[in-house]
C-alpha positions as CSV (number, residue, x, y, z in Angstrom):
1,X,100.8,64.9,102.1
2,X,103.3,63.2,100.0
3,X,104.5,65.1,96.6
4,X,107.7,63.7,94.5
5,X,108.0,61.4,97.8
6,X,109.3,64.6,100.1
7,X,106.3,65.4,102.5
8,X,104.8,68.6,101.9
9,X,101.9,69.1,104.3
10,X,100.2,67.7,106.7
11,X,96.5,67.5,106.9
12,X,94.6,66.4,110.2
13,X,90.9,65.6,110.4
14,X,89.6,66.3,114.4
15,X,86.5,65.4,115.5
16,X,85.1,66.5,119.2
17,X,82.0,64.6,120.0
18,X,81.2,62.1,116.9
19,X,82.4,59.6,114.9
20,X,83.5,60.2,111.5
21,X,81.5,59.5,108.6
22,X,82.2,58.2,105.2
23,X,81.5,61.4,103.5
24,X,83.6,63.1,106.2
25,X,86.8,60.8,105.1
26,X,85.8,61.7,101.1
27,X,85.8,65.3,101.7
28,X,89.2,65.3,103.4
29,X,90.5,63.4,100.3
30,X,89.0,66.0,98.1
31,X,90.7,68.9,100.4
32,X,94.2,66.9,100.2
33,X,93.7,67.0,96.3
34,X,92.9,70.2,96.0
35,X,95.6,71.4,98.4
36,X,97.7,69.1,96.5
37,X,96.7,70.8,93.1
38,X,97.8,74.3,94.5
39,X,101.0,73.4,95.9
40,X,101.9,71.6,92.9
41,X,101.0,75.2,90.5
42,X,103.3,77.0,93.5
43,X,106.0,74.7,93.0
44,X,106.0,75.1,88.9
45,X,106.0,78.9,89.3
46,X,108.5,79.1,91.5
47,X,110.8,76.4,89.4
48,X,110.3,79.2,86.3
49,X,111.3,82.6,88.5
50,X,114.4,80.0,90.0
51,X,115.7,79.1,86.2
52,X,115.3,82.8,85.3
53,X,117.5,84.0,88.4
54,X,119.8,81.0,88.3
55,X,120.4,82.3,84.4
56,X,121.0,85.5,85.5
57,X,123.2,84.8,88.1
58,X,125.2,82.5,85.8
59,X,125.7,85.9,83.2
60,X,127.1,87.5,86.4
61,X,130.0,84.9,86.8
62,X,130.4,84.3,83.1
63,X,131.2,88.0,82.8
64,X,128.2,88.8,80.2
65,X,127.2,92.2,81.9
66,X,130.1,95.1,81.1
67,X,128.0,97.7,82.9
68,X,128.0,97.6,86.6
69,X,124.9,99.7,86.6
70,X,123.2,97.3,84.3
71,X,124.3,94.5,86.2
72,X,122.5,95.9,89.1
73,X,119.7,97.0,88.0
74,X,118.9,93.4,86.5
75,X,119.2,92.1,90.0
76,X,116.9,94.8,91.6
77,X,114.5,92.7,89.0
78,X,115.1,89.4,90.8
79,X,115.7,91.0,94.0
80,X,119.4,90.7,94.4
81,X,121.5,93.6,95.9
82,X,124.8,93.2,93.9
83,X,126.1,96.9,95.1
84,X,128.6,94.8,97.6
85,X,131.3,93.0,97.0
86,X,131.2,89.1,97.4
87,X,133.8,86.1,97.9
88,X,132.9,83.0,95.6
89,X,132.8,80.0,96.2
90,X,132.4,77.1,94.1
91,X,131.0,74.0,95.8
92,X,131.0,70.3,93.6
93,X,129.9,66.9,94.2
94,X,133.0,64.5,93.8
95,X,132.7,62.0,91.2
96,X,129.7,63.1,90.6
97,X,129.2,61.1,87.0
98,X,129.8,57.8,88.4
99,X,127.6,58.8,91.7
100,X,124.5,59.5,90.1
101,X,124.8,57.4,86.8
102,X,126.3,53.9,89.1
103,X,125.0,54.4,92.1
104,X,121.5,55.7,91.5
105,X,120.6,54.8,87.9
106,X,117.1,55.6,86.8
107,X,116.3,56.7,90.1
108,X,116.5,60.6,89.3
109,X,113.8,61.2,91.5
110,X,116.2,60.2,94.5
111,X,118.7,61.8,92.7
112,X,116.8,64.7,92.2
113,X,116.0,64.7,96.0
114,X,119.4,64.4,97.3
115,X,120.4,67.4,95.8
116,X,117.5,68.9,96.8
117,X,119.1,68.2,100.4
118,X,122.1,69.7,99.9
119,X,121.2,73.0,98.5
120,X,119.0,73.4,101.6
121,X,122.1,72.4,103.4
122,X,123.7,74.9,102.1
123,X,121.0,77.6,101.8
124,X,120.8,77.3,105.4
125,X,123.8,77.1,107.0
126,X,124.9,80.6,104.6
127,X,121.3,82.6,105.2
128,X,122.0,82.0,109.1
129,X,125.3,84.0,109.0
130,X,124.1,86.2,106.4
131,X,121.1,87.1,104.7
132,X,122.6,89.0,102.3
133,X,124.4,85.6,101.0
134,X,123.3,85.0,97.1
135,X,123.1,81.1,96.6
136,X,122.1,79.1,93.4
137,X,122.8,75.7,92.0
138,X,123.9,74.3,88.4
139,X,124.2,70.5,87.5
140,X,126.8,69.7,90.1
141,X,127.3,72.6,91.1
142,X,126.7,75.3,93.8
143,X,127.5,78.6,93.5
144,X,127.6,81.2,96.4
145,X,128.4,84.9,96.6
146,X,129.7,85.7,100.2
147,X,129.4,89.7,101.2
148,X,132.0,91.5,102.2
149,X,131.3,94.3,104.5
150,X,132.8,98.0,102.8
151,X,135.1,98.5,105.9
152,X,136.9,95.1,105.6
153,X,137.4,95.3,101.1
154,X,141.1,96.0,101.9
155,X,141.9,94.2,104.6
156,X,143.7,91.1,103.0
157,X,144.5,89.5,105.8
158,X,141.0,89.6,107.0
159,X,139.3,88.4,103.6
160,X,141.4,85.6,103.7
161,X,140.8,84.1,106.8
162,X,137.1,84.8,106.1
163,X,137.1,82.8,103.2
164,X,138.9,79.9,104.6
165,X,136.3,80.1,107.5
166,X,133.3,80.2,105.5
167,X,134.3,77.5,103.0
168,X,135.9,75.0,106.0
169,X,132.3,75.7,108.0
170,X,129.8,75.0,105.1
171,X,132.0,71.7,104.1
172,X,131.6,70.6,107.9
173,X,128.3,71.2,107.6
174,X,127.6,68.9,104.4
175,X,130.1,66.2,105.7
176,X,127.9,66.2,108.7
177,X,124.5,66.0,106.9
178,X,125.0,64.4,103.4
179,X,126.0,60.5,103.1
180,X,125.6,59.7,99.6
181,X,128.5,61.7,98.5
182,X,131.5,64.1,99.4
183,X,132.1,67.6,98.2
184,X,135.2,69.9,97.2
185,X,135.3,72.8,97.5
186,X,137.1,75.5,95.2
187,X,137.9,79.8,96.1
188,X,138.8,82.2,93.9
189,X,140.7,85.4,95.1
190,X,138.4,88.5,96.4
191,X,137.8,91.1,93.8
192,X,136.1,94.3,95.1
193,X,134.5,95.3,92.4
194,X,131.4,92.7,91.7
195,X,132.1,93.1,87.7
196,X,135.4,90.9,88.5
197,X,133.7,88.2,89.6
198,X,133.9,86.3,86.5
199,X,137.6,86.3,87.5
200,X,137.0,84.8,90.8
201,X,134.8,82.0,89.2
202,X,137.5,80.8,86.9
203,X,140.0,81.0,89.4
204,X,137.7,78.8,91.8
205,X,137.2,76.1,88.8
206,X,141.2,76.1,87.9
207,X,141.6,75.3,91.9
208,X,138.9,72.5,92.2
209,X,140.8,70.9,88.8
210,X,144.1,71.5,89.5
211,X,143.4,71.1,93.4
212,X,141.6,67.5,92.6
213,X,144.5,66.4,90.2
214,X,147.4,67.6,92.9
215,X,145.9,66.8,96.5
216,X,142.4,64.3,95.5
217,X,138.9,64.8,95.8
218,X,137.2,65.7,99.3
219,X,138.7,68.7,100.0
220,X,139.1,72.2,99.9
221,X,141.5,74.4,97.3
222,X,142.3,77.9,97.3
223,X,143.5,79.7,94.2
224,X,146.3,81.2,96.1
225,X,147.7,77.3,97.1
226,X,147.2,75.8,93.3
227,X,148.9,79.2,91.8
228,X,152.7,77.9,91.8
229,X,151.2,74.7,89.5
230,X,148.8,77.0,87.6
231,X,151.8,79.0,86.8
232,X,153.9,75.7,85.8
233,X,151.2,74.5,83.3
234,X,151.6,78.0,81.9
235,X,155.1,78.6,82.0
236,X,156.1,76.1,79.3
237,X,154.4,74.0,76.5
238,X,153.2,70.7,77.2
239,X,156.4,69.1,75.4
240,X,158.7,71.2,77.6
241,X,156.6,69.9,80.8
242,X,156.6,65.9,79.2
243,X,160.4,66.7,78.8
244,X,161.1,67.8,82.5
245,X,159.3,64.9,83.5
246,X,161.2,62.6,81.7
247,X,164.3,64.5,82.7
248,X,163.7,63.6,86.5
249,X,161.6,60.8,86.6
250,X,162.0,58.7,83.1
251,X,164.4,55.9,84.3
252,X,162.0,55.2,87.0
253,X,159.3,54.8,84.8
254,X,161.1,52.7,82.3
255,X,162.1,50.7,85.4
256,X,158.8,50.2,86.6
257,X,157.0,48.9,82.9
258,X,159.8,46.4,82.2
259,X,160.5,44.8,86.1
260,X,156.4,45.6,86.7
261,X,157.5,47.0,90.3
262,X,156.1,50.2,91.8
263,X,159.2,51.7,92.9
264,X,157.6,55.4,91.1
265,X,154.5,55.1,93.3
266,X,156.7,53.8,96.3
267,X,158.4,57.1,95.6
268,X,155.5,59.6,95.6
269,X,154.6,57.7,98.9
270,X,157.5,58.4,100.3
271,X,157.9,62.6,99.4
272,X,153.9,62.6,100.9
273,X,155.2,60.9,103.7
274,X,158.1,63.6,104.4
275,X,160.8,61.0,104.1
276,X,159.3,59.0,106.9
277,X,159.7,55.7,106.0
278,X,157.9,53.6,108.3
279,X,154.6,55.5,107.4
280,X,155.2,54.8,104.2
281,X,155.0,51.2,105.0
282,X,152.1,51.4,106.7
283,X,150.5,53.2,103.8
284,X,151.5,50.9,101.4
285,X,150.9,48.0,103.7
286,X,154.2,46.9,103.0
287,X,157.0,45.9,105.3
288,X,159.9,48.6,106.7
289,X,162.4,46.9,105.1
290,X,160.9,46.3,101.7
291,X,160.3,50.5,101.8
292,X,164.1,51.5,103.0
293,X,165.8,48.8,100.1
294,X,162.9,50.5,97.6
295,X,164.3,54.1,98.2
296,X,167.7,52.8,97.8
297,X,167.0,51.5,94.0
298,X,165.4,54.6,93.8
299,X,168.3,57.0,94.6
300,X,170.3,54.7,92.6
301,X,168.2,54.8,89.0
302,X,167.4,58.3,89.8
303,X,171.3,58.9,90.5
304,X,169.5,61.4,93.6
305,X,169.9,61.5,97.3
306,X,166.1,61.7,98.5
307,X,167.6,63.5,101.7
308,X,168.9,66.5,99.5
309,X,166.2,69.5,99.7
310,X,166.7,70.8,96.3
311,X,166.7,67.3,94.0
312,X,163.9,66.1,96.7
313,X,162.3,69.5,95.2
314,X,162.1,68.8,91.6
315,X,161.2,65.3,91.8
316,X,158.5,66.2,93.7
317,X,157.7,69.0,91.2
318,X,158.2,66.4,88.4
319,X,155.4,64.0,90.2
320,X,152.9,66.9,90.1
321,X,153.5,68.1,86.4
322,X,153.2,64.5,85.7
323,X,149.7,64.2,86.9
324,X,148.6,67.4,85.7
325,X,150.1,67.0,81.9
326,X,148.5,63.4,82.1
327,X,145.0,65.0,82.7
328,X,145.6,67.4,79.8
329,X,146.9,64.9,77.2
């Protein structure tokens, strides 16, 4: 039985000793209706109890509920334990505008079922390891609560390799069973007490941005890696950023628009290359020899040896602020 195209039951008509009969075929399309009918009520009720816990759940990371006893004794209501404490993890679909709006159009049914296919993906890879997992899903977004057991709340070493483990096992998982798209994945640092995780959630949506902007879609970003740019964006205005930028890098880029070469991207290639210069070549399809005269102009407009660890430093740090003020601007 086919509802929304996804089958939802199956219905078998056996006969022992006789043929079937017209009115035997007729009555089995009346039961599929009917079954139908009821399936289709189920599914409406349990869309309505979903949206109410889904809202709820989204209060909990928003940081609406200033009474821990309040906050659990809302999710007795839905039947959600919240006396733990819980890692999040925010899961989203790369590209995810262009995806569905390109790619699939006026199909939202498809769409509609594809996500469908990850949050089971999901669901189920998280409820196997444990039940007491809390898991819900906004726009392009899924959100998951991770228990921590009471004897391991202070072991940092431990909660940290947990969360690396648990977030590198559920992307495996979607890689493995979702085509139409790739996921990143962004963690927040553990708080014990489950009123914090507000905290958590915004530090888990500042590692997916900054974490996107610094290392691309696709992956997976810990607060604790994206802190030292989080703390850059913050440390100065945006004019003092634009003017480090243009401190380290601005000859470059004025080389680049009026000779229309790509000696600043050549550049980047390079420092993600650690210096190595004939995979940068083969990055940038480009021959050996074309890459070692390239970082010569370079040292020379930059007036930098690309070999000394401290100016290799800040032009590398200048390259990062640049994308992240460009996102910002």
């Amino acid at each position: 039985m086919t509802i929304y195209k996804k089958n939802r039951a199956y219905v078998r008509l056996i006969s022992v000793d006789k043929d079937f009969k017209e009115v035997d075929i007729i009555s089995l399309e009346r039961a599929i209706e009917a079954v139908a009918i009821v399936i289709l009520k189920k599914m409406g009720e349990e869309e309505i109890e979903k949206k109410y816990k889904n809202d709820f759940l989204n209060d909990v990371i928003n940081g609406e509920f200033k009474s821990k006893e309040t906050l659990i004794e809302r999710g007795a209501f839905f039947n959600i334990d919240l006396n733990g404490s819980y890692l999040l993890f925010l899961l989203s679909i790369d590209s995810f505008d262009y995806i569905f709006s390109k790619e699939f159009g006026e199909r939202k049914l498809q769409t509609h079922n594809i996500l469908s296919d990850l949050f089971n993906v999901v669901f189920n890879s998280f409820f196997s390891k444990s039940e007491e997992s809390i898991i819900w899903s906004m726009n392009k977004n899924i959100f998951i609560l991770y228990p921590v057991l009471k004897e391991n709340v202070n072991d940092k070493n431990f909660v940290k390799n947990l969360s690396e483990n648990v977030a590198q096992n559920i992307k495996k998982k979607v890689d493995k069973h979702i085509n139409e798209f790739t996921i990143s994945v962004g963690v927040g640092r553990f708080y014990e007490d489950v009123l914090n995780i507000n905290k958590s959630y915004k530090e888990a949506q500042e590692s997916l941005r900054i974490g996107k902007l610094v290392w691309g879609d696709n992956n997976i970003y810990h607060y604790d890696d994206i802190e030292t740019y989080n703390i850059l964006m913050r440390s100065g205005s945006k004019e003092e950023l634009k003017g480090f930028v243009q401190e380290k890098l601005g000859k470059l880029i004025e080389h680049d628009k009026k000779r229309n070469s790509e000696l600043l991207d050549t550049l980047e290639e390079i420092l993600n290359s650690d210096g190595n210069l004939r995979t940068t070549a083969e990055k940038m399809f480009l021959h050996y020899k074309t890459v070692s005269y390239r970082r010569d102009q370079i040292e020379e407009i930059l007036g930098i040896s690309l070999n000394d660890m401290e100016e290799k430093f800040s032009i590398y740090m200048a390259l990062k602020i640049k994308q992240l003020i460009q996102d910002t601007i």
